[in-house]
N, C-alpha and C positions, 0 to 999 in steps of 0.2 A: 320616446323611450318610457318602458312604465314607471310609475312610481315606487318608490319602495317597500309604502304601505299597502300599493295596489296588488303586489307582489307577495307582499305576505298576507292582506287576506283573501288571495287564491291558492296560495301554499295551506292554510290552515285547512279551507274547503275540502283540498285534494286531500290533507291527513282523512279529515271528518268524513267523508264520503266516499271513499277510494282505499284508501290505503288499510284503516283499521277498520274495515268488511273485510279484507279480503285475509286479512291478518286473523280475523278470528276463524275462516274457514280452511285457511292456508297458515299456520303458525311458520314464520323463520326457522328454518333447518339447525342453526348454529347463531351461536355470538357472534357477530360481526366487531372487532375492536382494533386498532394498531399493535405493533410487536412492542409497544411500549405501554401499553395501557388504556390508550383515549377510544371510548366508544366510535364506531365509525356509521354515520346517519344511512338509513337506506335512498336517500334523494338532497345532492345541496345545490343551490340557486344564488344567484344573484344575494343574495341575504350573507349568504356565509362567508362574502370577500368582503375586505379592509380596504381601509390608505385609498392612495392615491395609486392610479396607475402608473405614473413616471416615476414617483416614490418607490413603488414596491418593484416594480417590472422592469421598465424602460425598455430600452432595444437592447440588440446583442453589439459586444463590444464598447456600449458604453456602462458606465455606473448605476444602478451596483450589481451590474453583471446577471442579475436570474437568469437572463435568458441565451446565456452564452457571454465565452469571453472574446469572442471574436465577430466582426462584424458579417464574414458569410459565413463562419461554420463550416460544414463539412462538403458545402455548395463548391467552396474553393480546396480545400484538403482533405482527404480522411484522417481518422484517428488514425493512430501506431497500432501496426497490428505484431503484438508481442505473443511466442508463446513462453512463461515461463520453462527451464531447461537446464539441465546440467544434471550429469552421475559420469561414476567412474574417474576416468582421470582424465587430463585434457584433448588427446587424440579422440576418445570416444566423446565427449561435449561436442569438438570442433566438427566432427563428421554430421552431427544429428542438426548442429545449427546450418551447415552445409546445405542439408536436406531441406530444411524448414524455408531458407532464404528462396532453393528452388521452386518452394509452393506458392510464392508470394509472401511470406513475413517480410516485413519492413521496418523492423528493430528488434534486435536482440537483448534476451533478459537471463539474466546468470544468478544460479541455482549454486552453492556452496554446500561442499557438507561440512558436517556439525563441526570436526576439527577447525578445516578453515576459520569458520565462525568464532571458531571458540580460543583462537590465538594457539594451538598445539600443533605441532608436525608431525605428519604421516607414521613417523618411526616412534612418536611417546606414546609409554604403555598405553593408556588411557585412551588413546584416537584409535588404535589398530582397529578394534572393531567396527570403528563406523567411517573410514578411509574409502571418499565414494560413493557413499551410500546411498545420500539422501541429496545428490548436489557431486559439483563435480571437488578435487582436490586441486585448491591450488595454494600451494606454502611458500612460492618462491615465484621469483621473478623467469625463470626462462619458463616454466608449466603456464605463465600465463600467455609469454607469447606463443607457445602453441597452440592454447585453445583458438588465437587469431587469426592464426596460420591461414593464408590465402584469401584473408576477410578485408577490404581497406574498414580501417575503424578510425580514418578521415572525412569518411563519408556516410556510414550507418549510427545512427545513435544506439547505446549499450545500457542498460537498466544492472544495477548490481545488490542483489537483495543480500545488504552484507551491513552489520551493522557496529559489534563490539572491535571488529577490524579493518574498520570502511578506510580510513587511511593506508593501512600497507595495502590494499587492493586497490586504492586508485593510483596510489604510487606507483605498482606495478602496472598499470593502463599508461601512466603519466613517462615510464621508461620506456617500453614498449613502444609507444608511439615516436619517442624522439631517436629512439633506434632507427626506424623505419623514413626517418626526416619528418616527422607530421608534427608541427608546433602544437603543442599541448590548449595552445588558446583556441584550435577550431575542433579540440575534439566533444561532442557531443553527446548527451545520457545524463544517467542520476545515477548514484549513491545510497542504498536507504537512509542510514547510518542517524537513525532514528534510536537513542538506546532507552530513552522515555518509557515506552513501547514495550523493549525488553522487561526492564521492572515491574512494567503492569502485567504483563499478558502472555509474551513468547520467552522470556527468561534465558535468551541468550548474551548477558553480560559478563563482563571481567570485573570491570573497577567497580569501586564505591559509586554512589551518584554524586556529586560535585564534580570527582577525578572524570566519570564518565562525561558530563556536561563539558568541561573542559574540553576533552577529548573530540565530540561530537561538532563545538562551536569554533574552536580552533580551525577545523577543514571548514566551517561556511565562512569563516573570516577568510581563510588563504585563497579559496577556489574565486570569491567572489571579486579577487583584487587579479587573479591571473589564471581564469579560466570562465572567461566571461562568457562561453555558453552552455556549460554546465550545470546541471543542477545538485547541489553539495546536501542535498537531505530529502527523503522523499518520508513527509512527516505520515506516518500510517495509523487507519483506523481497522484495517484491513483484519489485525488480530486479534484486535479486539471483538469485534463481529463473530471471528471465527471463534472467539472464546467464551462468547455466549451473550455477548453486550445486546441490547438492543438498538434502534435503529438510530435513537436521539444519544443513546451511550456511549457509539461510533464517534457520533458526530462532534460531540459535547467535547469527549476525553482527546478528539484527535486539537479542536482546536484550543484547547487548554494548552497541549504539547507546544503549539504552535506559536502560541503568544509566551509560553515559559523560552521555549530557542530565544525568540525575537528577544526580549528580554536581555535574555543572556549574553547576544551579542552587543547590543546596544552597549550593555553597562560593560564588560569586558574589553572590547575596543573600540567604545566612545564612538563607533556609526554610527552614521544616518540610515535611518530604515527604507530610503532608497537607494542607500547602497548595497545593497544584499536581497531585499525579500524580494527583487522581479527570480531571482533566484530557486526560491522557497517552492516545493511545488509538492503533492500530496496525493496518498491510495486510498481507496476504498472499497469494500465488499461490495458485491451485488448479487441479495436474496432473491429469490424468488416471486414478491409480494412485489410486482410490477410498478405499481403506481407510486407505493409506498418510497420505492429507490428512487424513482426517478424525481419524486418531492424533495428527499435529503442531499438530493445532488443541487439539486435547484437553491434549497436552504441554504448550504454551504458554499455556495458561492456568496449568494448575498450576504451572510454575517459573514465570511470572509472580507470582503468589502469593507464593511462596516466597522469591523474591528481594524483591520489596516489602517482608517483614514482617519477615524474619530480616537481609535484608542494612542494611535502610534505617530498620527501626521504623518502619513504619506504622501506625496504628492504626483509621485508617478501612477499613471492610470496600472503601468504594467505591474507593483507595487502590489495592487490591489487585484488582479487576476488569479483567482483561485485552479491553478493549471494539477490536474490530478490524471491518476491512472486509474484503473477497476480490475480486477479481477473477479472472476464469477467466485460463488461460494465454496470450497473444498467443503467445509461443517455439513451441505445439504446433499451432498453425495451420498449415494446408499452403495454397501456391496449389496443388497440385494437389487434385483434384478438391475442390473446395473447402464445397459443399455436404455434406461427411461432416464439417467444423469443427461443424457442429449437434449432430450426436450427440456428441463429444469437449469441447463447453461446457454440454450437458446432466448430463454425468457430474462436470465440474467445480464444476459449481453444484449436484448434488446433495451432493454432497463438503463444500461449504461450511455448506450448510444442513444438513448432519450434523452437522458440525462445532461447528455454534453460532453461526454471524456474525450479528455485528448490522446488516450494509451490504453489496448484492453487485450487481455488475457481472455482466454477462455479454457476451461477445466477440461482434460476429458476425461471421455463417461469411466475409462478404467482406473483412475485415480484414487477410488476408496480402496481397492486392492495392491495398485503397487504404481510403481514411475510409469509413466505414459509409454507407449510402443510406438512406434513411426505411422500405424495408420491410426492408431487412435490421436494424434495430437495431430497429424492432419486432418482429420475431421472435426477436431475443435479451431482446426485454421479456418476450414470451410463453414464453419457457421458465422462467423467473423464477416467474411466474405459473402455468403449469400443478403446476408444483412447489409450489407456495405452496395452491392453491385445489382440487387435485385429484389428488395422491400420496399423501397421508396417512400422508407421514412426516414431519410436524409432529406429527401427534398424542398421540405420549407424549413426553417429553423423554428427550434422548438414547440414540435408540433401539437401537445400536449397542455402547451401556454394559455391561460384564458379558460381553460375545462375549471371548471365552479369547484369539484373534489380537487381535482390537484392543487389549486391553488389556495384553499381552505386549507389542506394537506401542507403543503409548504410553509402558510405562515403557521400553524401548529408546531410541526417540528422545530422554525425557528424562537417558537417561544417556549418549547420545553426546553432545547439544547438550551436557551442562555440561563437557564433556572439554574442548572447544572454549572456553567459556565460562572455565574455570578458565585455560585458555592465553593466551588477552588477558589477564585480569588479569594472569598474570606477566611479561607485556610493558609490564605498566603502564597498561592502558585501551586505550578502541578507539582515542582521538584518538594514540595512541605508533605503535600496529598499521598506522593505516593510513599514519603517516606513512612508514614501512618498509615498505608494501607488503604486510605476509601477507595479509588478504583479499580483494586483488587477485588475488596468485598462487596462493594456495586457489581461488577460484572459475573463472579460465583454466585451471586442471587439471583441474577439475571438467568444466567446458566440453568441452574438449579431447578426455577419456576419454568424454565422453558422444558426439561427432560422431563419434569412433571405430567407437565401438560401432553406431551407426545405420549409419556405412558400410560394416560387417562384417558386418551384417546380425542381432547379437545382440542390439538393440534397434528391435522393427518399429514401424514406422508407414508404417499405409497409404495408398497411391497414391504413396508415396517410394522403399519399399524392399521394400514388400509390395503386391500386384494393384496392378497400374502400370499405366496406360491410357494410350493415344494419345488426345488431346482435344482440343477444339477448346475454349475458354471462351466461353459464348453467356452471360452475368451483367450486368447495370446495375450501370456503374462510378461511385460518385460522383465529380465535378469541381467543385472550389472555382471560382468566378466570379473570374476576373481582376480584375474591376471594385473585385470587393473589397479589392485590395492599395491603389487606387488614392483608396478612399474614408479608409481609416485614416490615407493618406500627411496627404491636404487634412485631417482631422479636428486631428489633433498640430499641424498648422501653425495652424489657425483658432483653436486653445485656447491655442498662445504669443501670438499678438496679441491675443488677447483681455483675456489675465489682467493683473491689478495686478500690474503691473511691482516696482514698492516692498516688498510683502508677498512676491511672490517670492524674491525677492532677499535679505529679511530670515529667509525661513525654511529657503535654503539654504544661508545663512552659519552660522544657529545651529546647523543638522545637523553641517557641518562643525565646531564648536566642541566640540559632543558626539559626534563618534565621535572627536578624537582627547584624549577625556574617558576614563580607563577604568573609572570609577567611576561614568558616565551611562548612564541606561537607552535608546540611542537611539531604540526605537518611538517615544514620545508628539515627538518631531522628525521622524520621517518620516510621519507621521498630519500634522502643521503643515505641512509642504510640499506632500502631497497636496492638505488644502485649500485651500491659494492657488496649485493645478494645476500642481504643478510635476510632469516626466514622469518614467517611469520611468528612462530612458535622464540624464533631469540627477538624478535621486536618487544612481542606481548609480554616476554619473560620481564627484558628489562623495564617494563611500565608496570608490573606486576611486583618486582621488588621494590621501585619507590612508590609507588600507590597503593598498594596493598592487592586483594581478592573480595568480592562482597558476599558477605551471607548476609540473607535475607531474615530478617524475625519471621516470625511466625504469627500470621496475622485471620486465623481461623478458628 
């Protein structure tokens, strides 16, 4: 093998002789740089890798995971093939996911609207307009068991992107199923229920942040002592991306999130961090910039790792597996010409499935316009699937391992993320960070300098700012059924008159006993309220009168 020196002075030759001739005759078309800043070389070699190879790399399945957290990958499983889902009210959910499992989907992912989210019921002023809308309505425990209706969910694993009311939503999973007789220990999925996240970037919370952290660490304390194959938090960088972070911003800000939980739970109920974090598992964006993802996936595993063992002493290998989902990018969606979104969540899904994910979404192309229609998200299943069943870059695991850019790439991103990483900690945690604001005004600069760039024209995307057409949009729009706001409305009302008034009553006094307890776990009280049907909109009330509401300063 050559030497190193021999290597570089035949690299400098190639500069001297080759490269800048041909550069003065041919100038570079554009900057080449990453979405985070770092120049990006036109040729790396042998010269630009680090460490050790067992150090940095090792195999898949064992420590510190780069290259998979499983010893054959997708040789032996595919990923989850999820499509995100939900509008209207639950019969209209239940039917589309009906349809989706027909195509081949092999786990389902639920879409709330903003009510749900937001602790309201269908009937308070404030919700009527968007009952449905964006996500399906579920405020009570019988609407959920009909989104399940004729699904065993003893068998399918469930994704719930729900976060400021991750608890009354899996309570109602956690009824439902023992309704049905299915022991709540073999049901399988995740919860986002990441409210980090909201503060920073999607801004859908209730409580203050302590009361929210509370709230958040309580269900990874309960699920991980009695729902042991659950996952109680799916920690996201996913909206942050979409909010204009960059790639090391994602990465940085998600495991910040992740070591503040771990944290959390540790010093709140005195576990061991392998009692919970095989648990822990994690989303991500996936841009467009190919190589770029597939680096940050590879990074975040290993400081994943790394952080586990050294910062926290884990000892479980599984402890230390960075198990995450992807979703393609909704932000790089264009309405215009909107059919070219295919190819741009093609590339993002092959990105992910380089990457390693164990759970992947894919966008479709009508999504900058409105909710997906039945053949448009079948054909974001079908890109899933052609990649899966007919690319045959599943075939060896990580096949991109060993390329001189990616790997230069990877250790890059892991040493900008920790720069970032090391700077919260000196703030004292994420929960100090965001109460101040920095990764808020980190990611609106982020944003900012990136809409720039698109309107200068330094960042193309096409039919925006590059081959721009006059068009006309000839596409099938989906429309949510009005009918449906109307059915959710009678559904919430027919479950208060129905329920035992007395149990009611009784189990939303004791909530209220225990959240203003700070020593009570309150899940196993909002799991008691769900089943004597109490709504979501009276669960949130009452953690709403002893916790308060959060307004946000103003940090602009």
């Amino acid at each position: 093998m050559e030497s190193t020196d021999r290597i570089k002075e035949k690299y400098d030759e190639w500069v001297r002789e080759f490269l800048l001739p041909t550069l003065k005759k041919l100038p570079e078309w554009r900057k080449f740089a990453t979405s985070f800043g770092i120049d990006v070389k036109a040729l790396y070699t042998p010269l630009d890798i680090k460490g050790d190879y067992l150090d940095k790399l090792g195999f898949p399945g064992e420590y510190p995971f780069t290259r998979g957290i499983y010893p054959s990958m997708y040789r032996s499983r595919l990923w989850t093939f999820r499509e995100y889902s939900g509008f209207g009210s639950p019969e209209d959910t239940n039917r589309r996911y009906k349809f989706l499992i027909s195509q081949g989907q092999t786990g389902l992912s639920v879409a709330f609207d903003l009510p749900t989210q937001l602790g309201l019921d269908p009937d308070h002023e404030l919700a009527y307009p968007e009952v449905g809308k964006v996500g399906v309505s579920i405020p009570e425990v019988v609407s959920m068991s009909i989104l399940f209706d004729g699904i065993d969910i003893g068998k399918i694993t469930t994704s719930f992107t729900i976060n400021a009311t991750a608890a009354e939503i899996l309570s109602m999973y956690i009824t439902v199923a023992e309704s049905r007789g299915i022991d709540k220990a073999v049901l399988d999925g995740t919860i986002q229920n990441d409210i980090l996240k909201e503060f920073i970037a999607r801004n859908l919370y209730i409580y203050p942040p302590l009361h929210s952290m509370r709230y958040t660490t309580d269900i990874i304390a309960y699920t991980s002592k009695n729902l042991p194959k659950w996952h109680p938090i799916s920690i996201s960088g996913y909206h942050f991306r979409e909010a204009g972070a960059t790639a090391v911003q994602e990465l940085a800000f998600t495991l910040a999130d992740a070591i503040e939980y771990t944290n959390w739970v540790i010093n709140r109920w005195k576990m061991s961090v392998d009692d919970f974090a095989p648990g822990l598992s994690f989303f991500f964006a996936a841009t467009t910039n190919l190589f770029e993802e597939v680096a940050k996936f590879r990074a975040a595993r290993r400081l994943y790792a790394r952080i586990m063992k050294e910062r926290f002493g884990a000892k479980k290998l599984e402890s230390m597996k960075l198990k995450f989902h992807v979703q393609t990018s909704g932000a790089a969606l264009t309405a215009q010409q909107p059919e070219v979104n295919i190819i741009r969540t093609t590339i993002q899904a092959l990105a992910a499935v380089l990457g390693g994910a164990q759970s992947l979404h894919v966008n479709a192309y009508d999504e900058a316009l409105a909710l997906p229609t039945e053949k448009s998200v079948k054909l974001a299943l079908r890109v899933q699937q052609v990649i899966a069943y007919e690319s045959g870059v599943i075939d060896s695991i990580d096949p991109l391992g060993g390329s001189y850019y990616i790997e230069w790439l990877t250790d890059t991103i892991e040493e900008e993320t920790m720069k970032i990483i090391d700077y919260i900690d000196r703030l004292g945690g994420m929960t100090k960070a965001v109460e101040i604001g920095y990764p808020q005004r980190a990611i609106a600069e982020s944003a900012y300098q990136y809409q720039k760039m698109v309107e200068e024209g330094k960042i193309a995307v096409i039919g925006v700012n590059m081959f721009r057409e006059e068009e006309e949009l000839h596409i099938e729009l989906h429309k949510v059924d009005p009918v449906s706001r109307e059915r959710s409305i009678r559904r919430v009302r027919e479950v208060r008159e129905s329920r035992d008034r007395e149990a009611w009553e009784r189990a939303l006094n004791e909530l209220r006993r225990a959240a203003d307890k700070e020593d009570e776990n309150i899940f196993p009280y909002i799991l008691n309220a769900v089943k004597a049907k109490a709504t979501v909109g009276e669960i949130s009330g009452v953690l709403r009168d002893v916790w308060g509401e959060y307004k946000p300063p103003s940090i602009y």
